[in-house]
C-alpha positions, 0 to 999 in steps of 0.5 A: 273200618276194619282192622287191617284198614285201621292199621295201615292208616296208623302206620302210615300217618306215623310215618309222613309229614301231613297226616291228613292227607292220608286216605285209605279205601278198603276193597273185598272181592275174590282175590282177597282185601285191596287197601289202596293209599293215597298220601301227600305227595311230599310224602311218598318217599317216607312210605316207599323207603329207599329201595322201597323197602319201607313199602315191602315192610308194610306189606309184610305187617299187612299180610300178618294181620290179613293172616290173623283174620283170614285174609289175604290182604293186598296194598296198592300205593297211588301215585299223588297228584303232581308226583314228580317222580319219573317213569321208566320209559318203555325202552329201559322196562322193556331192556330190564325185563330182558335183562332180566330173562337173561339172568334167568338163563331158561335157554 
């Protein structure tokens, strides 16, 4: 394993309630390094944060160490098997991006 992967897996298994569900899969191509996790899914709130600041926390510590070794290390979380937690519906992702243009103000 490499270091970036060594360390994702010891942040997060610190952070949830069942370690040993915690798995992480290390992909290099020309983008840079792709850590994915997969969790428990009792354990997603643990490592999204409210607002998912726990996640951008992360990803920051991710990038420093991506940065030590020239690298350009990216993290995706999976969503577990028999997640509960709810999708935005098309409509409300389409009015958000919108919205969110609007805020923009590029007219």
């Amino acid at each position: 394993m490499e270091n970036d992967q060594v360390f994702l897996e010891f942040v997060v298994k610190a952070l949830v309630d069942n370690p040993n569900d915690v798995k992480v899969s290390r992909v290099v191509d020309e983008m840079g390094v792709l850590l994915t996790l997969d969790v428990h899914a009792e354990d997603m709130g643990k490592i999204i944060g409210r607002s998912g600041n726990t996640a951008k926390a992360i990803r920051t510590l991710l990038r420093v160490v991506g940065m030590k070794n020239n690298a350009r290390v990216n993290l995706k979380i999976s969503e577990p098997e028999g997640s509960t937690r709810k999708m935005p519906e098309a409509a409300d992702a389409q009015k958000s991006v919108d919205e969110a243009m609007a805020d923009l103000k590029l007219d």
